[in-house]
mmCIF file as gemmi writes it, N, C-alpha and C atoms, coordinates in Angstrom:
data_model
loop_
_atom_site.group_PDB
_atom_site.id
_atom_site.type_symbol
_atom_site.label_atom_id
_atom_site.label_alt_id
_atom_site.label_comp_id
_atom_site.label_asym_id
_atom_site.label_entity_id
_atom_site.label_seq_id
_atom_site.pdbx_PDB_ins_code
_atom_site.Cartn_x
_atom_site.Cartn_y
_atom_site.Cartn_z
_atom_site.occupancy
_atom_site.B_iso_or_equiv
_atom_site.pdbx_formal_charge
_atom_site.auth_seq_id
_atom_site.auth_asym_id
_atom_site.pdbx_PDB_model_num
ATOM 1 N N . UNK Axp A 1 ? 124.697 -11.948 -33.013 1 0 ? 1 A 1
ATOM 2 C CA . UNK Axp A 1 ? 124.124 -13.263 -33.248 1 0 ? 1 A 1
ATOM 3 C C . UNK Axp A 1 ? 124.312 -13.657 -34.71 1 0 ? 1 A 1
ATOM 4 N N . UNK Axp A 2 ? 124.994 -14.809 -34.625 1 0 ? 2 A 1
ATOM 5 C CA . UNK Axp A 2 ? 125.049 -15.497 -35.896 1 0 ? 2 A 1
ATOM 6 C C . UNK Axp A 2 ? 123.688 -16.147 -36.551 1 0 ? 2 A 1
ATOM 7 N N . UNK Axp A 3 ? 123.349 -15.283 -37.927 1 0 ? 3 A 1
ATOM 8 C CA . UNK Axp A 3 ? 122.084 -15.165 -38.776 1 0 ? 3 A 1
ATOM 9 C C . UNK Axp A 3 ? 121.849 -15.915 -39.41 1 0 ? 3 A 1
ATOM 10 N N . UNK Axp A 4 ? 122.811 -16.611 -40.442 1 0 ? 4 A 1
ATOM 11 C CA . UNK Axp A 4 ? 122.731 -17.375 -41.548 1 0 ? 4 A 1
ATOM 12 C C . UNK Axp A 4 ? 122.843 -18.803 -41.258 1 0 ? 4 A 1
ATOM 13 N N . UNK Axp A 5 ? 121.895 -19.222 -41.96 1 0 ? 5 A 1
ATOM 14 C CA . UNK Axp A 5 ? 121.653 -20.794 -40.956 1 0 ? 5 A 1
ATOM 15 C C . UNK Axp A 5 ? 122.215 -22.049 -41.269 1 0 ? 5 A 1
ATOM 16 N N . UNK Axp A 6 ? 122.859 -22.318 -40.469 1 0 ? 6 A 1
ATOM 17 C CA . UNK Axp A 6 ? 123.628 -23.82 -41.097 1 0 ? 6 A 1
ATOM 18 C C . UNK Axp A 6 ? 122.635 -24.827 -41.249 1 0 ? 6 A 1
ATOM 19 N N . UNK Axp A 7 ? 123.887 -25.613 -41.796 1 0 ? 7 A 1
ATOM 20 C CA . UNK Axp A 7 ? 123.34 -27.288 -41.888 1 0 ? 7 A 1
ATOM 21 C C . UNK Axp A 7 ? 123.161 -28.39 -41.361 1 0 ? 7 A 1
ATOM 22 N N . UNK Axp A 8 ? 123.864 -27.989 -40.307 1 0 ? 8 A 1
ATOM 23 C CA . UNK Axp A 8 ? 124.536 -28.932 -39.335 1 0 ? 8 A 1
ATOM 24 C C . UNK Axp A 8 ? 125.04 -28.233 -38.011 1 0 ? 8 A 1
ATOM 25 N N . UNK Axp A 9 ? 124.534 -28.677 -36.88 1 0 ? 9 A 1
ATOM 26 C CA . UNK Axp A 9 ? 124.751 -27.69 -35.336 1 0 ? 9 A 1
ATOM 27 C C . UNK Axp A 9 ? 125.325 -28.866 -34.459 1 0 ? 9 A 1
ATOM 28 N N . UNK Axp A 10 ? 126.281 -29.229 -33.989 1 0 ? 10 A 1
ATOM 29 C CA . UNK Axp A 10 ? 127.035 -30.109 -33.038 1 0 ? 10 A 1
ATOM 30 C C . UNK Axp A 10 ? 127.775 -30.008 -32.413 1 0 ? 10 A 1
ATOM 31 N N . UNK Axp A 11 ? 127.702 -30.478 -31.013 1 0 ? 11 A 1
ATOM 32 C CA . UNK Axp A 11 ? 128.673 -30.199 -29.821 1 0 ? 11 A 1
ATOM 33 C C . UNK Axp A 11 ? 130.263 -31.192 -30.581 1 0 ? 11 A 1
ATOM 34 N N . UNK Axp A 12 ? 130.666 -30.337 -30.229 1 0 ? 12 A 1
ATOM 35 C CA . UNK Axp A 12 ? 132.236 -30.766 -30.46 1 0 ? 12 A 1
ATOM 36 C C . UNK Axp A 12 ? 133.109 -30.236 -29.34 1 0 ? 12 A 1
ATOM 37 N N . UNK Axp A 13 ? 134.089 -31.27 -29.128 1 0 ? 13 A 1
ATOM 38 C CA . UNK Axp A 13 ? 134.896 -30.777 -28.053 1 0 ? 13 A 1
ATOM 39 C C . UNK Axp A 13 ? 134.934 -29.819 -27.254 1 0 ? 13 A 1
ATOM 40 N N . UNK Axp A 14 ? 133.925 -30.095 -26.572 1 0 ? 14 A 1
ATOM 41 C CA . UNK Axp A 14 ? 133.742 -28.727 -25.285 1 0 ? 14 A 1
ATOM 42 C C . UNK Axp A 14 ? 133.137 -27.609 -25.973 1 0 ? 14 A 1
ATOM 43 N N . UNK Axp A 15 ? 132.367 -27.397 -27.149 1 0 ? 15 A 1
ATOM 44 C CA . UNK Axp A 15 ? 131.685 -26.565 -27.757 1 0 ? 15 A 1
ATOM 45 C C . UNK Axp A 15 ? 130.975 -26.534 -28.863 1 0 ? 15 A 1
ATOM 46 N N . UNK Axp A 16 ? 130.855 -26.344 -29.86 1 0 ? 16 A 1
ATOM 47 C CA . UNK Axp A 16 ? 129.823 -26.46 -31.001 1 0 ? 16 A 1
ATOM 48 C C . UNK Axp A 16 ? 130.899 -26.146 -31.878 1 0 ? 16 A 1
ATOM 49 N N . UNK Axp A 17 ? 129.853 -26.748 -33.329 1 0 ? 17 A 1
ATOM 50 C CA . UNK Axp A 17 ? 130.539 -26.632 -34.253 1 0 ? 17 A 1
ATOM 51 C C . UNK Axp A 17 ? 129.519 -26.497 -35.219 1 0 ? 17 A 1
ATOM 52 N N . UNK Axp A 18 ? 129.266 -25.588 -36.245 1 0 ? 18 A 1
ATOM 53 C CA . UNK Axp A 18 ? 127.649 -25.4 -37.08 1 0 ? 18 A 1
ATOM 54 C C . UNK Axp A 18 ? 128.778 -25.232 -38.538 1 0 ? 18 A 1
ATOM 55 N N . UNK Axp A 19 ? 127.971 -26.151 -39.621 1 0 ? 19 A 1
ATOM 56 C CA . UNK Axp A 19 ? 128.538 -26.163 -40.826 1 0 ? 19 A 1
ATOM 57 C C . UNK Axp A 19 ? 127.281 -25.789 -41.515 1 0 ? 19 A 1
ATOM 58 N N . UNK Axp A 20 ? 127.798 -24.832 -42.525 1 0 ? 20 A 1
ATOM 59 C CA . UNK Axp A 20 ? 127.458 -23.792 -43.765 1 0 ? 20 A 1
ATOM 60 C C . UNK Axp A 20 ? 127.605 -24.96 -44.954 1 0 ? 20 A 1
ATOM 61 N N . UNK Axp A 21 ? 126.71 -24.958 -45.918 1 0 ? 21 A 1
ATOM 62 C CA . UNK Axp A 21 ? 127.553 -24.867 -47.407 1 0 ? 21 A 1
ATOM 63 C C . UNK Axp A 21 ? 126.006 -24.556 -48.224 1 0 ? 21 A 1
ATOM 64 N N . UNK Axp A 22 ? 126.966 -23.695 -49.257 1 0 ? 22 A 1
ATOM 65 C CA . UNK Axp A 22 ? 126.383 -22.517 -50.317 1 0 ? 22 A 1
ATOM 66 C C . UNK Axp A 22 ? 126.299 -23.186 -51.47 1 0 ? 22 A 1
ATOM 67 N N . UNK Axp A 23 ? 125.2 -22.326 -52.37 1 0 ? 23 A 1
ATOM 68 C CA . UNK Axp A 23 ? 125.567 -22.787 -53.804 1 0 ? 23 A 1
ATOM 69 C C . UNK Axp A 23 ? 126.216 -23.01 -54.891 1 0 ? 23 A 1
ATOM 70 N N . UNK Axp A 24 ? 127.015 -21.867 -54.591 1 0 ? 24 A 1
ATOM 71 C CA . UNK Axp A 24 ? 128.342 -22.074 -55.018 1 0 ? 24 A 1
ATOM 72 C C . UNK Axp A 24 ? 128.974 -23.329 -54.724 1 0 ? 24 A 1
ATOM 73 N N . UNK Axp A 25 ? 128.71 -24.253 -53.774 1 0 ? 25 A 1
ATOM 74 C CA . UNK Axp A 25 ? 129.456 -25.109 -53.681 1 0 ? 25 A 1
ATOM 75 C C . UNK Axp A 25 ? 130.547 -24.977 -52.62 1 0 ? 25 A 1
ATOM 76 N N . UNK Axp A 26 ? 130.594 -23.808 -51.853 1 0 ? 26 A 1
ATOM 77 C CA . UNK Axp A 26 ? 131.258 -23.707 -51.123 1 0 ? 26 A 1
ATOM 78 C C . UNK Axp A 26 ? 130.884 -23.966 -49.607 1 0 ? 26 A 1
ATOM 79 N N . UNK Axp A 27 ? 131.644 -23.986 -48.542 1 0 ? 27 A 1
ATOM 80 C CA . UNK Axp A 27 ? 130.727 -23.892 -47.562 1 0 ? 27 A 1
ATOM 81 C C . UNK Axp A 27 ? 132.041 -23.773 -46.131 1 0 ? 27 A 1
ATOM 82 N N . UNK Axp A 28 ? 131.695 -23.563 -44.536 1 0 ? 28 A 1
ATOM 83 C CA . UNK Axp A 28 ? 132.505 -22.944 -44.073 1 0 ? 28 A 1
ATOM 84 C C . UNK Axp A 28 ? 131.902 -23.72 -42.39 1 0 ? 28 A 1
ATOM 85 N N . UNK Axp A 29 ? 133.162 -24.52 -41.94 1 0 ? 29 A 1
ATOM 86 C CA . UNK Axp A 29 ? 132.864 -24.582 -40.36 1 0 ? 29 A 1
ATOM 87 C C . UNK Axp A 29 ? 133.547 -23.593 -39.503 1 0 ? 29 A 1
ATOM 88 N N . UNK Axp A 30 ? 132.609 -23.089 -38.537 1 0 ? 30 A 1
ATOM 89 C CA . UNK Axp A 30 ? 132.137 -22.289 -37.377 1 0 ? 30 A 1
ATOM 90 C C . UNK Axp A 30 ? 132.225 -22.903 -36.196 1 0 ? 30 A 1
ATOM 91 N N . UNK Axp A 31 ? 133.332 -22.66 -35.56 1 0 ? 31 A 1
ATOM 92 C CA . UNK Axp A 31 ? 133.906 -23.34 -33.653 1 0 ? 31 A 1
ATOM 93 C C . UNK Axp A 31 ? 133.883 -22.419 -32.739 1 0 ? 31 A 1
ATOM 94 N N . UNK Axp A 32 ? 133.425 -22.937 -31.913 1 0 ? 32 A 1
ATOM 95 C CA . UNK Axp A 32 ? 133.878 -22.743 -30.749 1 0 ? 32 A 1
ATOM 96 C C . UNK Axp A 32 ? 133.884 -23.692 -29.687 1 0 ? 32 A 1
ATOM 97 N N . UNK Axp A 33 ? 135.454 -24.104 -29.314 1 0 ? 33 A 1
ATOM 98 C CA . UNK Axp A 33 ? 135.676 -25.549 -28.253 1 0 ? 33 A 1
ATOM 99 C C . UNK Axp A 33 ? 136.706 -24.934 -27.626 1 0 ? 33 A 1
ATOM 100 N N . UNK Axp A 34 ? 137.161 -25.77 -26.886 1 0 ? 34 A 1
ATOM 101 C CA . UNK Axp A 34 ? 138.342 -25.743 -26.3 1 0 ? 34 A 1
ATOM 102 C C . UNK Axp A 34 ? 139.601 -25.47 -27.043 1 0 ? 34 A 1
ATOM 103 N N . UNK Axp A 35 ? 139.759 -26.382 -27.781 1 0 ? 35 A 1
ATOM 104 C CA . UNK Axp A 35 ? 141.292 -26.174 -28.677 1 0 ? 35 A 1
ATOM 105 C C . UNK Axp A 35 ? 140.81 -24.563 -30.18 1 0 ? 35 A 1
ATOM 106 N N . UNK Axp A 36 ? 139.629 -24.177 -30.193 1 0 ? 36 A 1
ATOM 107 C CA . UNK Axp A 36 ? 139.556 -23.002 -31.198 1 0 ? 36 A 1
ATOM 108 C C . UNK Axp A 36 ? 140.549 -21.95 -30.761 1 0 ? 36 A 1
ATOM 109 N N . UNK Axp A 37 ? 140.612 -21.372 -32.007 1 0 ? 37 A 1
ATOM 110 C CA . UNK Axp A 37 ? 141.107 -20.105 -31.719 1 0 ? 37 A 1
ATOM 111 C C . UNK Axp A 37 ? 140.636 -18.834 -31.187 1 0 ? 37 A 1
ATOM 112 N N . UNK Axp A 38 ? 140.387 -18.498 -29.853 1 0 ? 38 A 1
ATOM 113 C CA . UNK Axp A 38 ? 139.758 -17.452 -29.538 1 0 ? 38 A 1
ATOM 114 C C . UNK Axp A 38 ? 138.386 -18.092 -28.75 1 0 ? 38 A 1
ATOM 115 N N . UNK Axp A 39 ? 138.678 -19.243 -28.141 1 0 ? 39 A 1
ATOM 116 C CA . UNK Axp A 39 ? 137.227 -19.836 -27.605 1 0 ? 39 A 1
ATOM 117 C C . UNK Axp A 39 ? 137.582 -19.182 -26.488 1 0 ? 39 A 1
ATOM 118 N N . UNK Axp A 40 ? 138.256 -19.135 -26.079 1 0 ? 40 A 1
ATOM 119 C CA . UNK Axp A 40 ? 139.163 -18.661 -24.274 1 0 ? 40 A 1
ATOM 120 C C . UNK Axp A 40 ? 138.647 -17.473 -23.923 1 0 ? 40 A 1
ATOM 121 N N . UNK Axp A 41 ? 137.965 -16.246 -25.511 1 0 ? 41 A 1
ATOM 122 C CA . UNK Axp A 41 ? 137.822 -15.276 -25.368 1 0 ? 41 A 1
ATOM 123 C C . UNK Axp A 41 ? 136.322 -14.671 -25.783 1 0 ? 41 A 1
ATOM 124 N N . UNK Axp A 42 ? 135.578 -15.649 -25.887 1 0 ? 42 A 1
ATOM 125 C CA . UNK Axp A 42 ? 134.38 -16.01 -26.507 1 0 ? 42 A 1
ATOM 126 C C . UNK Axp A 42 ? 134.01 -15.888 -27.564 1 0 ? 42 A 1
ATOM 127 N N . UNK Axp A 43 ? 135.534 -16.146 -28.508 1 0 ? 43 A 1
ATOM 128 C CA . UNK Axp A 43 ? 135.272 -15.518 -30.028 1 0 ? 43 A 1
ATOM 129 C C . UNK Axp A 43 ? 135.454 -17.08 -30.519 1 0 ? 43 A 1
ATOM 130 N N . UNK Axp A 44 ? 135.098 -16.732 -31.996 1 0 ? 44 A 1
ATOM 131 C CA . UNK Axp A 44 ? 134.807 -17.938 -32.864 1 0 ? 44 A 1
ATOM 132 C C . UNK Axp A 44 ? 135.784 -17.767 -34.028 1 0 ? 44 A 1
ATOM 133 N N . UNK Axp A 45 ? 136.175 -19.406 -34.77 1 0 ? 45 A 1
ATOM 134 C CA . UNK Axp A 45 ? 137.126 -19.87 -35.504 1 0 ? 45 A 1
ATOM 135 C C . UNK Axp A 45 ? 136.406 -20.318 -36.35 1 0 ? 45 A 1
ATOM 136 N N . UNK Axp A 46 ? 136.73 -19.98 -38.166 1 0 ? 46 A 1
ATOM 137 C CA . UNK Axp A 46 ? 135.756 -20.833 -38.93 1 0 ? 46 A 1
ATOM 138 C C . UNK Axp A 46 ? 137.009 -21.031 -40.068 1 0 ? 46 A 1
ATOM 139 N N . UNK Axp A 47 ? 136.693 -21.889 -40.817 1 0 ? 47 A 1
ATOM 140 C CA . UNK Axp A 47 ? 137.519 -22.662 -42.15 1 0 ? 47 A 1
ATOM 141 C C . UNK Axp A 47 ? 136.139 -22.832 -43.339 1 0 ? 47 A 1
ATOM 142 N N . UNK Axp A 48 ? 136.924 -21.783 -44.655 1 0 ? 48 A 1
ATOM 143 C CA . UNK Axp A 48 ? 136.687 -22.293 -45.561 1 0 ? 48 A 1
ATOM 144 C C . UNK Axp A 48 ? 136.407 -23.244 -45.933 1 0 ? 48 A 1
ATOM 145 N N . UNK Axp A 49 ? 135.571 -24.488 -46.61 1 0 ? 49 A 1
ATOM 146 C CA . UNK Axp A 49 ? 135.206 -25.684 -46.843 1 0 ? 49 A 1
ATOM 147 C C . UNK Axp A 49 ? 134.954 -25.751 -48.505 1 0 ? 49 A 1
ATOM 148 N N . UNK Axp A 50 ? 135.797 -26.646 -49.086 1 0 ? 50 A 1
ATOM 149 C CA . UNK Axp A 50 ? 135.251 -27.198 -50.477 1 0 ? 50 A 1
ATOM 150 C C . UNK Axp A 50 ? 133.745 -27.553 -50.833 1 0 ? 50 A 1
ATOM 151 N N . UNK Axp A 51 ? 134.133 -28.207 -51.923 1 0 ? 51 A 1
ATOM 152 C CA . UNK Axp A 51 ? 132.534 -29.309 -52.274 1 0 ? 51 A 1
ATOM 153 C C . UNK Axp A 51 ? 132.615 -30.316 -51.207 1 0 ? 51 A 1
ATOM 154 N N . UNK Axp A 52 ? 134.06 -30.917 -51.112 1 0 ? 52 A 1
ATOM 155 C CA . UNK Axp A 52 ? 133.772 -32.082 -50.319 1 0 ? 52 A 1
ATOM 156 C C . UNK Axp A 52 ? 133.918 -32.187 -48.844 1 0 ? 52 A 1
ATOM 157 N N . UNK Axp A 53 ? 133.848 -30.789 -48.731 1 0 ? 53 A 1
ATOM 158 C CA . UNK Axp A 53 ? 133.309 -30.504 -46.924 1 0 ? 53 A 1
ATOM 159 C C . UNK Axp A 53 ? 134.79 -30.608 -46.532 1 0 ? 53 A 1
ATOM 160 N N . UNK Axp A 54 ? 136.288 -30.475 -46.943 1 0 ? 54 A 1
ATOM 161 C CA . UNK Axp A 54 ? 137.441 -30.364 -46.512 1 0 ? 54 A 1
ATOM 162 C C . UNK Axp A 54 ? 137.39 -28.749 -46.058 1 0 ? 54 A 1
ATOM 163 N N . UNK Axp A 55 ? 138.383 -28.62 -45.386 1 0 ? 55 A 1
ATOM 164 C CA . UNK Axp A 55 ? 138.938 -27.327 -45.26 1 0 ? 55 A 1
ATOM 165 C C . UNK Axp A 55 ? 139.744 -26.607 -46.745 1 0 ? 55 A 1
ATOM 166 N N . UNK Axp A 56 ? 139.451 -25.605 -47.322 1 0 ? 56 A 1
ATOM 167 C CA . UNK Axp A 56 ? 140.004 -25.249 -48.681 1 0 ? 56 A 1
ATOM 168 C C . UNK Axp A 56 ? 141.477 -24.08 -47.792 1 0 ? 56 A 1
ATOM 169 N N . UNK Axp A 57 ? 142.299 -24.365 -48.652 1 0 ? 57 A 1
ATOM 170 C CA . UNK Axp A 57 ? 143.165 -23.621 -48.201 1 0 ? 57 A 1
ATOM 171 C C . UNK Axp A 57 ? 143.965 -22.337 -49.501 1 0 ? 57 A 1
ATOM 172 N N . UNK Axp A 58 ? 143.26 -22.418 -50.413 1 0 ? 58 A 1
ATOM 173 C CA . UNK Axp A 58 ? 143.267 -21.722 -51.584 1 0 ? 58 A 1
ATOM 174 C C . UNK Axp A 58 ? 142.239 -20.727 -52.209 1 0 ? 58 A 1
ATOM 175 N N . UNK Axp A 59 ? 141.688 -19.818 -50.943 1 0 ? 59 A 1
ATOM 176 C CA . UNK Axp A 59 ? 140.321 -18.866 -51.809 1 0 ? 59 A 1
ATOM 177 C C . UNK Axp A 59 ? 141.08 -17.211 -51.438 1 0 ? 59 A 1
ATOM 178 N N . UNK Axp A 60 ? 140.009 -16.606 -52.378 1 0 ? 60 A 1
ATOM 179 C CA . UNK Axp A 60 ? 140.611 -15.248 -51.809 1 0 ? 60 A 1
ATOM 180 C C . UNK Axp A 60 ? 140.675 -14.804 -49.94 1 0 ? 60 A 1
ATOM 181 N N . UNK Axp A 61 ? 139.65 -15.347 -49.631 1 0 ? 61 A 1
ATOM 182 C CA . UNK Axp A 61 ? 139.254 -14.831 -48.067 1 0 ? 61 A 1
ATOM 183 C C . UNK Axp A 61 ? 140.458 -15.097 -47.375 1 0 ? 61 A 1
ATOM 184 N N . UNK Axp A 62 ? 140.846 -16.424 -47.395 1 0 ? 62 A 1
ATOM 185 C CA . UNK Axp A 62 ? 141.955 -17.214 -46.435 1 0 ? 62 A 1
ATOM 186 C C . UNK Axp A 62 ? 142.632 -18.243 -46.9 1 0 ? 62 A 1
ATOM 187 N N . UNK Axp A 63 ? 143.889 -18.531 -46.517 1 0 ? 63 A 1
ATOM 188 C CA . UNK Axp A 63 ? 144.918 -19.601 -46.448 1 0 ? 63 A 1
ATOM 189 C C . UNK Axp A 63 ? 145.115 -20.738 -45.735 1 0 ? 63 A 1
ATOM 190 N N . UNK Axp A 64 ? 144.008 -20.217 -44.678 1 0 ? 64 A 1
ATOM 191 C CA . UNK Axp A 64 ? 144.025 -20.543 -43.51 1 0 ? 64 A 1
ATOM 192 C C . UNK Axp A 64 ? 142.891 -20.722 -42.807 1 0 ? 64 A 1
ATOM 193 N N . UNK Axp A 65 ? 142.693 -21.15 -41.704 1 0 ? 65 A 1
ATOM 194 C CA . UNK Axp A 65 ? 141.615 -20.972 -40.708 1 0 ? 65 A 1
ATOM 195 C C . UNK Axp A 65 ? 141.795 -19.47 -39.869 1 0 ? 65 A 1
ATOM 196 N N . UNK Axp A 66 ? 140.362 -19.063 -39.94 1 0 ? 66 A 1
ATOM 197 C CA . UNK Axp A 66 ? 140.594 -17.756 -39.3 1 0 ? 66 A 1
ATOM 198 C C . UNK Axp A 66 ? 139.92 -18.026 -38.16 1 0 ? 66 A 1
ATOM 199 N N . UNK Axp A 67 ? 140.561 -17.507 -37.089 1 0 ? 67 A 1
ATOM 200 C CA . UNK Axp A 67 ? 140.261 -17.8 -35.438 1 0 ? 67 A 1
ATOM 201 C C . UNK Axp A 67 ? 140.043 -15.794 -35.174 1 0 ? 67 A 1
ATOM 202 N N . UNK Axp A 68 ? 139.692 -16.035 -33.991 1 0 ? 68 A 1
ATOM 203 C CA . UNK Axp A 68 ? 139.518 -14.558 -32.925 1 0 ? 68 A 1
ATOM 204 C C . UNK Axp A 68 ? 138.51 -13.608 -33.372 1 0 ? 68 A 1
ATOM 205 N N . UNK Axp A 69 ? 137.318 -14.613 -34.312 1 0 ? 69 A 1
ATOM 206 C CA . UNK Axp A 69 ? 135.942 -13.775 -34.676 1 0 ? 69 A 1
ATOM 207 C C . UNK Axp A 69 ? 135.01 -13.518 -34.123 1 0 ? 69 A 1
ATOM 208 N N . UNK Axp A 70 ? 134.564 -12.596 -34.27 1 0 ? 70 A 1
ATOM 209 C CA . UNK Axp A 70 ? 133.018 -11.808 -33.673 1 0 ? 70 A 1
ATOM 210 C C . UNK Axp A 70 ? 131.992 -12.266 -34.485 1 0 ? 70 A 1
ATOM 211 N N . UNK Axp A 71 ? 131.192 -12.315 -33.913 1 0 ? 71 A 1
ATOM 212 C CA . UNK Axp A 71 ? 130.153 -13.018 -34.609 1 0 ? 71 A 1
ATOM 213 C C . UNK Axp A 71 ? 129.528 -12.452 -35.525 1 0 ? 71 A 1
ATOM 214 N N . UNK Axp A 72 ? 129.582 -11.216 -35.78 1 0 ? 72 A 1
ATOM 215 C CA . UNK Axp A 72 ? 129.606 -9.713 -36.638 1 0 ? 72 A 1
ATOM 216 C C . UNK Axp A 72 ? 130.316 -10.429 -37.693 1 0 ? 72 A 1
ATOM 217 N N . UNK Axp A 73 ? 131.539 -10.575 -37.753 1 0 ? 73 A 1
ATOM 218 C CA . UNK Axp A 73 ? 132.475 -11.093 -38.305 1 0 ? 73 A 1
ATOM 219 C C . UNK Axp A 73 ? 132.834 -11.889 -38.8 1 0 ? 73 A 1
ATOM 220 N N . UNK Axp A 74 ? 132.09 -13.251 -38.222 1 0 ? 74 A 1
ATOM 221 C CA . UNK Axp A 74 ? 131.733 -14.585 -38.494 1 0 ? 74 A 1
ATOM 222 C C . UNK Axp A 74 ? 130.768 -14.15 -39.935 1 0 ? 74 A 1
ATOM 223 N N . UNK Axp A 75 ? 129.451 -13.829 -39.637 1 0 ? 75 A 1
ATOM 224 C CA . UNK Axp A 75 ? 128.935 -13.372 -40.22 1 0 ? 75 A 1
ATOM 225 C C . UNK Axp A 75 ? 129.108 -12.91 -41.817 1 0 ? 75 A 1
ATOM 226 N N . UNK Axp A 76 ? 130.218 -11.341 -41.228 1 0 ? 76 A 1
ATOM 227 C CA . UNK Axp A 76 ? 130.686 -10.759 -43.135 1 0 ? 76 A 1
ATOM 228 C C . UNK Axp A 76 ? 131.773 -12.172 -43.713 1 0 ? 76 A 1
ATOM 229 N N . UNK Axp A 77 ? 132.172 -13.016 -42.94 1 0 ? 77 A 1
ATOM 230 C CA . UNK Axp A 77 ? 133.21 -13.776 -43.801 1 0 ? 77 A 1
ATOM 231 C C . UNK Axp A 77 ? 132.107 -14.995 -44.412 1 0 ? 77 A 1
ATOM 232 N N . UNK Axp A 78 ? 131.015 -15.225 -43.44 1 0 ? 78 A 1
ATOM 233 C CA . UNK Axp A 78 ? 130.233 -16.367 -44.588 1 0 ? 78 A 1
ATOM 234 C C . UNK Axp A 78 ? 129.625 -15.432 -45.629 1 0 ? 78 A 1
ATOM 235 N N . UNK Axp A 79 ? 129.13 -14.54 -45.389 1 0 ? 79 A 1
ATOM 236 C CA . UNK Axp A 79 ? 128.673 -13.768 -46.768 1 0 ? 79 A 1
ATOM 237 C C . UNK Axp A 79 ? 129.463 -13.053 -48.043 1 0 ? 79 A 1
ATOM 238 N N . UNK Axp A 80 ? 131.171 -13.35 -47.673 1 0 ? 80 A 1
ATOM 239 C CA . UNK Axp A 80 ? 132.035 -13.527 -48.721 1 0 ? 80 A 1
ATOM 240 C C . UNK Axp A 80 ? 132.132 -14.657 -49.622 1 0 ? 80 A 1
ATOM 241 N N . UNK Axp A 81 ? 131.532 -15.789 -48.183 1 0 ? 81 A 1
ATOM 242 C CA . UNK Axp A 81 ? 131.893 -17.623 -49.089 1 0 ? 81 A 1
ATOM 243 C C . UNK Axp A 81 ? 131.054 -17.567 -50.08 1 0 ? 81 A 1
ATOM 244 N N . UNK Axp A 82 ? 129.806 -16.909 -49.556 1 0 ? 82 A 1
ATOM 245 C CA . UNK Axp A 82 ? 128.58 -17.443 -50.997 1 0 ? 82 A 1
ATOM 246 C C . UNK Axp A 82 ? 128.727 -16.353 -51.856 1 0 ? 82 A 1
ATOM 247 N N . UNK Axp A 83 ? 129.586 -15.327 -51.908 1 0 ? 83 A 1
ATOM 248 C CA . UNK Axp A 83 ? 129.628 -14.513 -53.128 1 0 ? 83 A 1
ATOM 249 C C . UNK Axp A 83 ? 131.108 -15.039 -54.297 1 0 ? 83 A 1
ATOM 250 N N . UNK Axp A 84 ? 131.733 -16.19 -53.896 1 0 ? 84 A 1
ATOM 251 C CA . UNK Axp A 84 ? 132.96 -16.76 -54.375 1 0 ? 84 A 1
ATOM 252 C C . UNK Axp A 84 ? 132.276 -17.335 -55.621 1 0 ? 84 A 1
């Protein structure tokens, strides 16, 4: 079970979507829909997020959106965002 509590909890395309953001200034959306990566498998897809709530594609964690997470997992990667 995902612990750390967002800001924002909304059905999105055939599933939810819960947005994070930290003091750092950082912050991170959390999917699971139809088009996610790994929704098919009941795993969850989340993206790094700037200040201005974009997807960041420049941190240490990722380049990218990371899909095929455990919620375990979900988890250790938001508690990387707020240590950035």
């Amino acid at each position: 079970m995902i612990t750390t509590t967002p800001i924002d909890k909304t059905e999105y395309n055939g599933g939810w979507q819960f947005l994070y953001k930290f003091k750092n200034g950082y912050g991170a959306s959390v999917v699971k829909h139809d088009g996610s990566y790994g929704s098919k498998k009941g795993l969850w897809e989340l993206a790094v997020l700037n200040e201005e709530g974009e997807i960041c594609y420049h941190t240490p964690i990722t380049q990218d959106v990371i899909g095929y997470l455990t919620e375990e997992k979900v988890e250790e990667i938001l508690e990387e965002i707020q240590k950035l």
